[in-house]
Each structure stands twice: as C-alpha cells, then as structure tokens.
OpenMM code with the backbone's topology and positions (N, CA, C; nanometers):
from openmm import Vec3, app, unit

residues = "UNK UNK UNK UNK UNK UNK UNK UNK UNK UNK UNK UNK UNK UNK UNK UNK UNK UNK UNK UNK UNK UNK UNK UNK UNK UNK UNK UNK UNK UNK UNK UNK UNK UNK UNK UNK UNK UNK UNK UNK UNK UNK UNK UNK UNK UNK UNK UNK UNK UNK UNK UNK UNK UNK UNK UNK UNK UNK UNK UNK UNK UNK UNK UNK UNK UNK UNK UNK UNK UNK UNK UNK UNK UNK UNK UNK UNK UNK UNK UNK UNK UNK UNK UNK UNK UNK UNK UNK UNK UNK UNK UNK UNK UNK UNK UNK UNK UNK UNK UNK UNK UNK UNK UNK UNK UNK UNK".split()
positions = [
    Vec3(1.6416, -6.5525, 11.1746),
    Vec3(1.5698, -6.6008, 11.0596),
    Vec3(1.4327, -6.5354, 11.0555),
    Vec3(1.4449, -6.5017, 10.9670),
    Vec3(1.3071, -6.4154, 10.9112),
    Vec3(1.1939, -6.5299, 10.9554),
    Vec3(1.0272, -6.4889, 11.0168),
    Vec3(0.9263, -6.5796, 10.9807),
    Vec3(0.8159, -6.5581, 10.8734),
    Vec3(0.8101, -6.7178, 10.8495),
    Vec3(0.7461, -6.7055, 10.7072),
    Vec3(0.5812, -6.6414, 10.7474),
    Vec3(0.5512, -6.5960, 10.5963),
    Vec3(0.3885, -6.5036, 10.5588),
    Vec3(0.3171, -6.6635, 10.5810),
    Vec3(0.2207, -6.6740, 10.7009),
    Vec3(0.1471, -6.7739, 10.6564),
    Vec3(-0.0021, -6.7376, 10.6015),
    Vec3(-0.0218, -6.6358, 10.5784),
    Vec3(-0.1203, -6.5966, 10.5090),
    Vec3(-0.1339, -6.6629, 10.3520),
    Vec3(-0.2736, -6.6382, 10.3110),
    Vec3(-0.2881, -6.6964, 10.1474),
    Vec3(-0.2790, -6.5755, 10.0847),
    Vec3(-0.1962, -6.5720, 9.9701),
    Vec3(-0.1147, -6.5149, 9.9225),
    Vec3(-0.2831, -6.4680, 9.7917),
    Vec3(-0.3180, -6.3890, 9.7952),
    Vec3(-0.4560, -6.3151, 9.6910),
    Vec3(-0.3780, -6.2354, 9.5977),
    Vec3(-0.3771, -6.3685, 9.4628),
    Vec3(-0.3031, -6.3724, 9.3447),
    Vec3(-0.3763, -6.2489, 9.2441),
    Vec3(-0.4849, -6.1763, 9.3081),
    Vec3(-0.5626, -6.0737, 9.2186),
    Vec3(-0.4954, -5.9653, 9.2955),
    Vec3(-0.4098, -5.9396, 9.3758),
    Vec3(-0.3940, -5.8228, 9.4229),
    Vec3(-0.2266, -5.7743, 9.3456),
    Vec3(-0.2322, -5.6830, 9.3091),
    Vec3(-0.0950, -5.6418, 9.2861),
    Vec3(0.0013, -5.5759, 9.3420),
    Vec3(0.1559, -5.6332, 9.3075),
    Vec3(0.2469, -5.6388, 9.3882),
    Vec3(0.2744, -5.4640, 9.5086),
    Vec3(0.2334, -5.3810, 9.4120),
    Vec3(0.2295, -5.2667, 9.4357),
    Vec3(0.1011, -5.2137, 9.5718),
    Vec3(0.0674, -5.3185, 9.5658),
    Vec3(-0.0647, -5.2860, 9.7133),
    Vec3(-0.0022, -5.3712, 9.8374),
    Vec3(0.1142, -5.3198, 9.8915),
    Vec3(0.1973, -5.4136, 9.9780),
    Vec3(0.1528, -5.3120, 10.0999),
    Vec3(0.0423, -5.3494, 10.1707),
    Vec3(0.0248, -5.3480, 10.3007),
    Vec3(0.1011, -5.3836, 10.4915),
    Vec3(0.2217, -5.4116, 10.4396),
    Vec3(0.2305, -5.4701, 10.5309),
    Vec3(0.2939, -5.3891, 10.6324),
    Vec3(0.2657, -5.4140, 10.7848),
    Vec3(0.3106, -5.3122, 10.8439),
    Vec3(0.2473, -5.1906, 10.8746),
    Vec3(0.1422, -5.1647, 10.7926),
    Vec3(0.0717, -5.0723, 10.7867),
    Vec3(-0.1072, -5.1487, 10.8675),
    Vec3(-0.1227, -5.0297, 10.9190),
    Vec3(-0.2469, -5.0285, 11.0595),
    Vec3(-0.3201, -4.9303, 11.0002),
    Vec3(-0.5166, -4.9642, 11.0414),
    Vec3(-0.6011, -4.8460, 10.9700),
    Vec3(-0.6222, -4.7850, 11.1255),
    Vec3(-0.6596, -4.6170, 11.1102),
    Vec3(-0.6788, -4.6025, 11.2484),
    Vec3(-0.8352, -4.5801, 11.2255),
    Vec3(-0.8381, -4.6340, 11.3877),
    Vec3(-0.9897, -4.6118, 11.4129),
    Vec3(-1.0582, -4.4859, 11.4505),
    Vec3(-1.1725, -4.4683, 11.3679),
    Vec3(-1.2230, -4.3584, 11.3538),
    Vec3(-1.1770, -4.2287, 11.3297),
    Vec3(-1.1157, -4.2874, 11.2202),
    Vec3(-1.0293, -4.1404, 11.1096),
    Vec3(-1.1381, -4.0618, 11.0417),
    Vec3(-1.2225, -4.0697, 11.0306),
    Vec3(-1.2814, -3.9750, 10.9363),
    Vec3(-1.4253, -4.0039, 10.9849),
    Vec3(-1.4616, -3.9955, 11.1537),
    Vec3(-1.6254, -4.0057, 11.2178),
    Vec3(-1.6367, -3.7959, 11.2318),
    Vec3(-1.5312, -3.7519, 11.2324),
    Vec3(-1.6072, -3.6269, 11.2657),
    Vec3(-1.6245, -3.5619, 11.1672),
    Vec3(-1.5911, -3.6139, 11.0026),
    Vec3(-1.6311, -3.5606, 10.9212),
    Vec3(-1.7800, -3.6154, 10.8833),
    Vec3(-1.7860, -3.7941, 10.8720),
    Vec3(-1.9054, -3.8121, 10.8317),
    Vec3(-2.0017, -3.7523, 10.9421),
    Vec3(-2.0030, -3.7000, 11.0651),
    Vec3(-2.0948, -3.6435, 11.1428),
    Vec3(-2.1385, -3.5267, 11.0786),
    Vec3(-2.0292, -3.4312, 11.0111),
    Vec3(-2.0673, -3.3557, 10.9704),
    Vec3(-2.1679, -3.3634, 10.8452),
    Vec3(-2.1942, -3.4666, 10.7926),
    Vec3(-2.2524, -3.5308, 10.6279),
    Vec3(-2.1086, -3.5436, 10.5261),
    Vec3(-2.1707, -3.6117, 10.4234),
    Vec3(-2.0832, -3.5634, 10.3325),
    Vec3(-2.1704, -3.5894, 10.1640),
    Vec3(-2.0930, -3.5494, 10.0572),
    Vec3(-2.1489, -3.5543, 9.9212),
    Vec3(-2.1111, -3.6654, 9.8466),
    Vec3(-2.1863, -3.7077, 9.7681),
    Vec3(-2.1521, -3.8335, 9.6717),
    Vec3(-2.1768, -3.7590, 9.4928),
    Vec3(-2.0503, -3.7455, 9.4192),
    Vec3(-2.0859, -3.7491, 9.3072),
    Vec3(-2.0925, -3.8345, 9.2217),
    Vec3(-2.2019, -3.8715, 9.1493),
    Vec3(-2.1639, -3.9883, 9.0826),
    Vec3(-2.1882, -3.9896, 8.8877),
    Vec3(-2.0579, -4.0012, 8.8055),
    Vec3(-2.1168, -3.9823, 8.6907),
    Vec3(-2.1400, -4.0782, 8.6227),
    Vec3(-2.2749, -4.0356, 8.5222),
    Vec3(-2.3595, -4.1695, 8.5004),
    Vec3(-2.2848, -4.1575, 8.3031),
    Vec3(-2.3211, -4.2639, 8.2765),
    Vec3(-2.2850, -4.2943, 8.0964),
    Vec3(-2.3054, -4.1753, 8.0491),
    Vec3(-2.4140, -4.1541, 8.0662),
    Vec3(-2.4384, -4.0062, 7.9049),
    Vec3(-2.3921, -3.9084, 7.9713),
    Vec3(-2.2973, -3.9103, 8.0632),
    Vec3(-2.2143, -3.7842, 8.1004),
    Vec3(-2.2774, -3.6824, 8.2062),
    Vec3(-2.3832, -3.6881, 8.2378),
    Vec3(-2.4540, -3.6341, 8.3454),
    Vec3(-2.3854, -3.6098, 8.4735),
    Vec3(-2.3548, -3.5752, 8.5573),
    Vec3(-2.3662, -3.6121, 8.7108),
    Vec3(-2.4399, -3.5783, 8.8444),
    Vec3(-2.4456, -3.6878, 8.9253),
    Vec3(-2.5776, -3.6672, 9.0292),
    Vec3(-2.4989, -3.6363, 9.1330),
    Vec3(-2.5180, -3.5444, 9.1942),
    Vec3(-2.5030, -3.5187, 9.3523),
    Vec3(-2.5626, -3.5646, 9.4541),
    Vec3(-2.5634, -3.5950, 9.5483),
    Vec3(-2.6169, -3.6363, 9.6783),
    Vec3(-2.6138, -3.6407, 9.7919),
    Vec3(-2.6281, -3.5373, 9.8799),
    Vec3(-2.5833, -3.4833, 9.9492),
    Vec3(-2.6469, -3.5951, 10.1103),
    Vec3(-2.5496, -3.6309, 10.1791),
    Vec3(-2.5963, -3.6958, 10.3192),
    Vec3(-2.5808, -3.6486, 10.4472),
    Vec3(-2.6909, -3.6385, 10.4977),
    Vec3(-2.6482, -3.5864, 10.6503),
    Vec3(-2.6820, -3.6975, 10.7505),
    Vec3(-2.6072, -3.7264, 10.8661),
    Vec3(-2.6666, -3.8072, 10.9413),
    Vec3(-2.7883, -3.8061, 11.0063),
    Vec3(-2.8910, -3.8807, 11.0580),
    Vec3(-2.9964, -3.8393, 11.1382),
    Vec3(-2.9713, -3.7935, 11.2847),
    Vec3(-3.0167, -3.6984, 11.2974),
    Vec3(-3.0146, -3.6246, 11.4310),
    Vec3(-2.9773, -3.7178, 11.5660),
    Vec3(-3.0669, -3.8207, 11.5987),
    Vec3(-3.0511, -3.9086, 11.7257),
    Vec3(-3.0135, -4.0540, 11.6953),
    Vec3(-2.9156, -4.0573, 11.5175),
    Vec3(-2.8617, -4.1727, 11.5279),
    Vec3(-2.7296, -4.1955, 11.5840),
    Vec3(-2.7589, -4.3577, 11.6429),
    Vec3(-2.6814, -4.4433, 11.7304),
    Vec3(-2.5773, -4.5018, 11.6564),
    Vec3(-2.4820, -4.5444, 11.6525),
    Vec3(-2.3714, -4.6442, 11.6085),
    Vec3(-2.4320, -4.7620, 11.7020),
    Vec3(-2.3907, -4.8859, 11.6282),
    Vec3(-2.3599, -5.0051, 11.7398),
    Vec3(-2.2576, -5.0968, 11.7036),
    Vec3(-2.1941, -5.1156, 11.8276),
    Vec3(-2.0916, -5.1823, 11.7983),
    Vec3(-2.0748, -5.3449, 11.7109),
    Vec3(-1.9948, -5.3565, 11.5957),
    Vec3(-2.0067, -5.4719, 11.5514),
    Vec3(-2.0822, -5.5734, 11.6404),
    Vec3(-2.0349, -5.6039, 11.7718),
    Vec3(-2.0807, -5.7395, 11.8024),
    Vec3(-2.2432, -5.7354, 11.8059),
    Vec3(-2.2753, -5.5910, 11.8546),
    Vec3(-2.4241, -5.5789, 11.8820),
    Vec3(-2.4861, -5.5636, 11.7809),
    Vec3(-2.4261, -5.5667, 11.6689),
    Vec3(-2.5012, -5.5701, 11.5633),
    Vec3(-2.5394, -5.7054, 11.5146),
    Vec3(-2.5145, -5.7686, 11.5586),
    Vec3(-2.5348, -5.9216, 11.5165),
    Vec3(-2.6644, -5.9551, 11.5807),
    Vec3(-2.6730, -5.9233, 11.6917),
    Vec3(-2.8562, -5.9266, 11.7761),
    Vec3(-2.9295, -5.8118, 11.7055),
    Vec3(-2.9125, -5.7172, 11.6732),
    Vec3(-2.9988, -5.6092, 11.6246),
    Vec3(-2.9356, -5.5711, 11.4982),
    Vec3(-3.0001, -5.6182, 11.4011),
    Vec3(-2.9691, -5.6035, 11.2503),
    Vec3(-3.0322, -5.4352, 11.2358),
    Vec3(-3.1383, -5.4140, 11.2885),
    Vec3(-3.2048, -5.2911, 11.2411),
    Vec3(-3.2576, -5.1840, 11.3591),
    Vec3(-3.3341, -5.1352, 11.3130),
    Vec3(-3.3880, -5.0168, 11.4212),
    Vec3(-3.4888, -5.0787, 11.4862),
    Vec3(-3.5994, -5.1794, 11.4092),
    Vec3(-3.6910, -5.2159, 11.4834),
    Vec3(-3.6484, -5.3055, 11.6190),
    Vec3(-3.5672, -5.3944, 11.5769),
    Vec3(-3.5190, -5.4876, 11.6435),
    Vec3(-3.4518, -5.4092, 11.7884),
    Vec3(-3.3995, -5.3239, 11.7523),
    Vec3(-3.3309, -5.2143, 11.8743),
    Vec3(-3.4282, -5.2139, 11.9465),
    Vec3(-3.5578, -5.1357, 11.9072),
    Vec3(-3.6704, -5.0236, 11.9577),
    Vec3(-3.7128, -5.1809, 12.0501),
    Vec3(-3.7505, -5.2555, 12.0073),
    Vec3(-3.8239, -5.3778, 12.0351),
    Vec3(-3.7683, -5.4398, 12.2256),
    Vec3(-3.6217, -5.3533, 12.1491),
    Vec3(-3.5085, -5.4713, 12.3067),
    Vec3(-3.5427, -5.3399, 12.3968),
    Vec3(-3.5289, -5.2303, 12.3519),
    Vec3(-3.5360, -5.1122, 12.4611),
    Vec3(-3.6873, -5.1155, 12.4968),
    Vec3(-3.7504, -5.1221, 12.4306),
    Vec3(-3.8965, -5.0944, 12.5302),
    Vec3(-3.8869, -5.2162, 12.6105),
    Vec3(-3.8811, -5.3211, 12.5962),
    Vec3(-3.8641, -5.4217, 12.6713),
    Vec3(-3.8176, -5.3855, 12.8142),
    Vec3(-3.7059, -5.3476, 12.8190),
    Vec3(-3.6304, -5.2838, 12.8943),
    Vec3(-3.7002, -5.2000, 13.0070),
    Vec3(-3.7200, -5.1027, 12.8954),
    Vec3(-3.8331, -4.9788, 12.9840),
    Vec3(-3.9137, -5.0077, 13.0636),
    Vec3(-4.0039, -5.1199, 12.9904),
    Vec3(-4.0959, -5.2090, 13.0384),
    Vec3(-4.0696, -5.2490, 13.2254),
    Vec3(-3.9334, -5.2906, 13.2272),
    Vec3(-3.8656, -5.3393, 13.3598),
    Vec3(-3.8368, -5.2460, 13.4705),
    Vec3(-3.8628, -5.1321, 13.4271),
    Vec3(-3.7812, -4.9969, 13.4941),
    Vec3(-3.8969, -4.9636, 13.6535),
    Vec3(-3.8857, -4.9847, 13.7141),
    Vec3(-3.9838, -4.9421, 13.8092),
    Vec3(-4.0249, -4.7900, 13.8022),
    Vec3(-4.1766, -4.7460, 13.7790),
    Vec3(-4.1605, -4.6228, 13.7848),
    Vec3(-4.1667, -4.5384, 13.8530),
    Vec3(-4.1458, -4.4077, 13.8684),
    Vec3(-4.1477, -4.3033, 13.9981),
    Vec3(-4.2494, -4.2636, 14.0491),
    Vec3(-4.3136, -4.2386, 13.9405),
    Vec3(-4.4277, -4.1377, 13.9817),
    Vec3(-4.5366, -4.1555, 13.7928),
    Vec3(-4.6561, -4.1104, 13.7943),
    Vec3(-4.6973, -4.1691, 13.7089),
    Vec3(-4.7025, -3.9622, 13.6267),
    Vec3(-4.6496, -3.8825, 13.7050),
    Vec3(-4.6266, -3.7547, 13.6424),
    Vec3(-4.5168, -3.7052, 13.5823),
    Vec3(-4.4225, -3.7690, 13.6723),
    Vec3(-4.2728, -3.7476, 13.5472),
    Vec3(-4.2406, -3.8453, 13.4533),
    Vec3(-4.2912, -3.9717, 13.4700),
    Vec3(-4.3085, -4.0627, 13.3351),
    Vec3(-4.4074, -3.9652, 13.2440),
    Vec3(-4.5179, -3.9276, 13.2567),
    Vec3(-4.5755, -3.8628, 13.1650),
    Vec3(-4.4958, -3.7638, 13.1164),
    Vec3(-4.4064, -3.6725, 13.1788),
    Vec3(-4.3398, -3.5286, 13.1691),
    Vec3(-4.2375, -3.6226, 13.0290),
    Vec3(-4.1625, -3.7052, 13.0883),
    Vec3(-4.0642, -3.7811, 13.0034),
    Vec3(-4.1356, -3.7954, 12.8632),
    Vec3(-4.2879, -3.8639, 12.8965),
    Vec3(-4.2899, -3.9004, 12.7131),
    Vec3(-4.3215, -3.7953, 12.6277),
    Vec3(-4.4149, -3.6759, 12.7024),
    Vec3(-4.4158, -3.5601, 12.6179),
    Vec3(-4.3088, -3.4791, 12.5670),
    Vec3(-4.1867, -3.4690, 12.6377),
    Vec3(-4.0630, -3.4473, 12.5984),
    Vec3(-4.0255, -3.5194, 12.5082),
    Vec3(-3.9897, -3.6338, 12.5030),
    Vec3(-3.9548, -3.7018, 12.3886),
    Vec3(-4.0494, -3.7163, 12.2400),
    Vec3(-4.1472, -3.6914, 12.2850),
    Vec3(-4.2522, -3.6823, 12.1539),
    Vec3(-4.2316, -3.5608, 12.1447),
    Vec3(-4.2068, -3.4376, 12.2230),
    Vec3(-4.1924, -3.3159, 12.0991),
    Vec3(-4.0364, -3.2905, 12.0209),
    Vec3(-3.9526, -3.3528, 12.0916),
    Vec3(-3.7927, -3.3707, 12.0607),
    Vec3(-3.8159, -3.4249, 11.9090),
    Vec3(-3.8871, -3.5233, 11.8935),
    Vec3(-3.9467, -3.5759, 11.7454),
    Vec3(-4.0128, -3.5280, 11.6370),
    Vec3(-4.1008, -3.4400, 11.6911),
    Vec3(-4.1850, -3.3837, 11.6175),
    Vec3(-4.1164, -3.2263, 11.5695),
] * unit.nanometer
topology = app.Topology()
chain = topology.addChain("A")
for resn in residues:
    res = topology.addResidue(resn, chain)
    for name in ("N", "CA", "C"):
        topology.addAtom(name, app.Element.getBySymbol(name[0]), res)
C-alpha cells in the first residue's frame, strides 16, 4: 500500500510543477557565481540595464546556522577580534609583521 502525501497540498502551485522525487544539488552553480555573473534587467520603456557582479576578493560564506549569530560583517569582525584579543602573542615583531601584511593585502 502506497503511503499517503502528508504534506499541505499549495493549491497555487500547478499540477505541472510535480517535484517529487526530485533533490537540488548542493552547490551547483558556486564556481560559476565565483566567477561573477550579469543581471539583465528590462525596464517599461524598453531600455535594458546590465549589471555586472563580481564577488569580493576575501569574501566568506557562512554557514546557515552561523548566520543566525552574525547577521552581518560587523557582527563577524566584532566576534573575531574578540577572539584575537585571546590569542597569546609571540613576539610583539611578528604581530606587527602580521598587521602590516594584512593592511597592505587591503589597500
């Protein structure tokens, strides 16, 4: 005996969008958006805008769950210096070597 759909049945969807059985795979299309990609978009009076996106150089993904503690970048930056903060340091010359590196990596 077949088991029944106990799902709610979303009376706006049509019959022809029958999903079932069917799986999305994960991260089908990350090595393209790495590469950027274009948005065309046409507006009423017939125009269209291009828009071209590239990712930022030293951006991070975070995983759904961690996104729930860190909505944004500040909030990130905020938990990692914290962090840093904790790190015992080596020497007070290769901490210096470290931040000038990273400040010209930026600049």
């Amino acid at each position: 005996m077949k088991k029944a759909n106990n799902l709610p049945r979303d009376d706006d969807m049509l019959p022809e969008y029958d999903f079932k059985g069917k799986k999305g795979v994960r991260g089908k299309y990350a090595k393209a958006m790495k590469q950027g990609y274009t948005v065309r978009v046409t507006n009423e009076d017939g125009t269209v805008t291009v828009r071209h996106f590239m990712p930022r150089e030293n951006a991070i993904l975070l995983d759904p769950d961690v996104r729930v503690y860190f909505p944004d970048s500040e909030s990130v930056n905020r938990a990692l210096r914290s962090l840093i903060a904790l790190i015992p340091e080596k020497s007070g010359k290769q901490v210096a070597e470290k931040k000038d590196q990273v400040c010209h990596e930026m600049s």
